[in-house]
C-alpha atoms as one frame of an Amber mdcrd trajectory, in Angstrom:
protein
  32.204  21.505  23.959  33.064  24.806  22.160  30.322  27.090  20.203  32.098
  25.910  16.758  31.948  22.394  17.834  28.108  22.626  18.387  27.465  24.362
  15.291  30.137  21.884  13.508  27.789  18.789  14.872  24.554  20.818  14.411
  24.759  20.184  10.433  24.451  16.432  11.475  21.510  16.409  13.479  18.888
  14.586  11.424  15.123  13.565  12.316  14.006  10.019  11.504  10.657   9.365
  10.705   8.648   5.890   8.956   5.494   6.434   6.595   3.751   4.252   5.249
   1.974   3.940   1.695  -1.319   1.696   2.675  -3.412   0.424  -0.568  -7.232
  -0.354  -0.617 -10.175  -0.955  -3.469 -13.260   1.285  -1.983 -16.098   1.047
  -4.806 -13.895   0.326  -7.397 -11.097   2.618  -7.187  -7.643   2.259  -6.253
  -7.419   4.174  -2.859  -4.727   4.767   0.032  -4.699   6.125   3.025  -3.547
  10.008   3.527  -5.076  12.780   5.911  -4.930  16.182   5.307  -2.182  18.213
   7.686  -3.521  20.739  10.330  -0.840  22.521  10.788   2.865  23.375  10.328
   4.500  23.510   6.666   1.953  22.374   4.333  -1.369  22.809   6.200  -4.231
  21.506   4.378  -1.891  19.112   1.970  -1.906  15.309   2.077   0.656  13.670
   3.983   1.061   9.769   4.881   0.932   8.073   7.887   3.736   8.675   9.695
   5.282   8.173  13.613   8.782   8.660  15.025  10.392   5.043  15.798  10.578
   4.961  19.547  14.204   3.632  21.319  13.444  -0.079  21.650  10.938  -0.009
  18.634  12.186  -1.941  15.247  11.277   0.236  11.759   8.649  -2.133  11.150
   7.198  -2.027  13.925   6.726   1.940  13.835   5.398   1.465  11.090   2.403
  -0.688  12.326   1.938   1.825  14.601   1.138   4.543  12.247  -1.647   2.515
  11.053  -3.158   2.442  14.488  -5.834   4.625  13.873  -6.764   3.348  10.901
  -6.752  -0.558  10.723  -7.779  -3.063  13.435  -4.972  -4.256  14.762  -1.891
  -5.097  12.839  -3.615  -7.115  10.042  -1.378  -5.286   7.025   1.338  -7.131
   5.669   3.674  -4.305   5.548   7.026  -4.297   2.999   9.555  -1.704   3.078
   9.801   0.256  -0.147  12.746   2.829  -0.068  14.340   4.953   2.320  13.959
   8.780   1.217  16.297  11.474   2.229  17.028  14.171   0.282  18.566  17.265
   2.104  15.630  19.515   1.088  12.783  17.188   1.389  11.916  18.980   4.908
  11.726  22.494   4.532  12.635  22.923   8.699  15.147  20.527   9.533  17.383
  17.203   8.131  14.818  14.290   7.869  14.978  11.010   6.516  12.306   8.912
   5.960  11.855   5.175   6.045   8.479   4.155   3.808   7.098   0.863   3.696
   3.719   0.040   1.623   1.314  -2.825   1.397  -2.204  -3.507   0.593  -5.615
  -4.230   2.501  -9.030  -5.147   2.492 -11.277  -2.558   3.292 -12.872  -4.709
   6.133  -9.952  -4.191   8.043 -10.152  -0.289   8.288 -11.143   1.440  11.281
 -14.733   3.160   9.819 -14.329   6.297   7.997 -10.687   5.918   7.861  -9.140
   8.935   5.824  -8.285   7.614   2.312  -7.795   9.756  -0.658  -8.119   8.092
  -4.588  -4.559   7.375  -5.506  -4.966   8.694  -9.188  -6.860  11.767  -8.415
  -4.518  12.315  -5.896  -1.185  12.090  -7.763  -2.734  13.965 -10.930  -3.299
  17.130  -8.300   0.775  17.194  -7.417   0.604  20.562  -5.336  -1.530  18.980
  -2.720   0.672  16.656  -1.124   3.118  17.604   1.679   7.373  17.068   1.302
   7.665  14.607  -0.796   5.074  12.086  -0.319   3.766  12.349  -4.133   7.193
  10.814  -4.699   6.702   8.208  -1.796   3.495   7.433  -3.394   4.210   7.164
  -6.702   7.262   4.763  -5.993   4.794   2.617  -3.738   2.534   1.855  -6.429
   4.989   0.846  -9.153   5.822  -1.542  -6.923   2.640  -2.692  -5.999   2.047
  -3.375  -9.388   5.438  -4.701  -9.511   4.325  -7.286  -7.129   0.734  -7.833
  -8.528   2.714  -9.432 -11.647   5.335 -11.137  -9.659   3.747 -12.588  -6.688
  -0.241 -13.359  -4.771  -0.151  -9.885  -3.391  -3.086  -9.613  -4.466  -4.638
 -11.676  -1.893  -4.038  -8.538   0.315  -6.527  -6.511  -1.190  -9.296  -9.468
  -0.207 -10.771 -10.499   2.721  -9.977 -14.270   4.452 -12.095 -16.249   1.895
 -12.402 -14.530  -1.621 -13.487 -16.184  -5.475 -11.034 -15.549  -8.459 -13.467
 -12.819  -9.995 -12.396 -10.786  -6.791  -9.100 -10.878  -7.681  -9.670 -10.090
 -11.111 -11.246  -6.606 -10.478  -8.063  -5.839  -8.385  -5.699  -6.364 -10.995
  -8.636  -4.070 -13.700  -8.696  -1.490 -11.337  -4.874  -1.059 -10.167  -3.831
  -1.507 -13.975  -6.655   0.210 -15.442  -7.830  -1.886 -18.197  -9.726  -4.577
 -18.804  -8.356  -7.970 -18.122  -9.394 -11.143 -20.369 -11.203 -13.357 -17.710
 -10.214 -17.028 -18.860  -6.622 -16.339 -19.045  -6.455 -14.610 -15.851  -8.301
 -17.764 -14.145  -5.910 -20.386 -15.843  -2.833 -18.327 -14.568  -4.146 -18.062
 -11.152  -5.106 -22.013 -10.915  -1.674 -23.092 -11.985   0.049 -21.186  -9.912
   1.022 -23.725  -7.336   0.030 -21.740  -3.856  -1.419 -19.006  -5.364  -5.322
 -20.313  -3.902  -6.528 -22.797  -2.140 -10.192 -23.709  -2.700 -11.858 -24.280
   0.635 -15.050 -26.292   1.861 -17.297 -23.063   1.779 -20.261 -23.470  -0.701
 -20.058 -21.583  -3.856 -21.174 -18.003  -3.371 -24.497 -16.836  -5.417 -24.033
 -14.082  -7.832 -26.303 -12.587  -9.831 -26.539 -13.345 -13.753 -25.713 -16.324
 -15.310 -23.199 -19.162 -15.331 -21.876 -21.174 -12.296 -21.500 -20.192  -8.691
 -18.043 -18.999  -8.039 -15.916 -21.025  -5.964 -14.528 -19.749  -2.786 -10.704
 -19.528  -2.070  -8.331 -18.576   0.480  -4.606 -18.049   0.523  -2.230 -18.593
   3.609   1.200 -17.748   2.349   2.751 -14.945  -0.045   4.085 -16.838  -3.402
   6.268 -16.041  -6.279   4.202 -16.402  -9.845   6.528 -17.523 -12.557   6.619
 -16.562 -14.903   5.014 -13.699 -13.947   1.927 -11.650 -15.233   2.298  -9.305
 -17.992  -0.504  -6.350 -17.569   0.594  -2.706 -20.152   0.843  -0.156 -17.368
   3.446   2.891 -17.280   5.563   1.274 -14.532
């Protein structure tokens, strides 16, 4: 191969890389999980979890793996959200990126896991690394996307859960307050949205009725869907 063909070919040469844009609710706020870079371009700026697929390794499946240090096991229901790849978006070489997103209950993160509030995070837009602001920002429109359309939300709980869990989910990813009744009928007529189980009602403090315990085995589509104001 001549010089000129291997600079001709160089321009093609492209790294491919998956990240991944993992949601949880830690004391009431709307987190995900980032970790600060140690070195390279962008030291000290948030980046997303992120591996190299391997030869014989599907997308997904690199993706899963770039949650290993930070859930148990593969327990995150992981969608893919966009693929990003513009020229400049790596400052050293060609990349493209592969992102995928979902959402967890904090139960199933490894302890101390490095999470970073998603508001705070995207108001302060010089601290994350390429473009995973972007990547972030596109990952929770569409988790909100799919909060309205769909039991997502389930995600976000652990295996048994009552409907006032999943009522502070959607308060705290929309950011406003939720009316309680309406939310509860929309929920329980939702065919496959819940399922109530055998376990005794949980004991909360304050007044009214125990709340019921739930679980949920299978994503569903809500129609029609919920309609929360948010900018997305």
């Amino acid at each position: 191969m001549s010089t000129t063909d291997e600079a001709f070919q160089g321009h093609y040469l492209t790294n491919l890389s998956v990240h991944t844009v993992l949601f949880t609710i830690i004391e009431s706020e709307l987190v995900m999980c980032a970790r600060e870079r140690t070195e390279g371009p962008f030291r000290f700026h948030w980046e997303l979890p992120g591996a190299n697929p391997r030869m014989q390794e599907s997308l997904e499946a690199a993706a899963h793996r770039s949650l290993s240090e930070i859930v148990h096991g593969s327990s995150a229901i992981l969608q893919q959200l966009k693929v990003f790849g513009e020229p400049d978006r790596d400052p050293q070489r060609r990349s493209i990126a592969v992102c995928y997103w979902g959402a967890i209950a904090p139960e199933h993160l490894q302890p101390q896991p490095p999470v970073v509030s998603a508001i705070h995070a995207l108001a302060e837009s010089e601290r994350f690394a390429f473009d995973h602001r972007t990547i972030a920002i596109t990952a929770i429109a569409h988790l909100k996307r799919a909060l309205c359309n769909s039991s997502v939300v389930t995600d976000f709980c652990p295996t048994t859960f009552s409907i006032r869990e999943l009522h502070r989910v959607y308060e705290v990813v929309f950011g406003t307050e939720i009316a309680a009744g309406n939310f509860q009928r929309k929920v329980r007529s939702s065919p496959g949205f819940i399922t109530k189980t055998n376990t005794p009602p949980a004991s909360e403090k304050g007044r009214g009725r125990p709340a019921e315990i739930f679980t949920n085995s299978r994503r569903v589509e809500v129609s029609p869907p919920f309609h929360f104001p948010h900018d997305s």
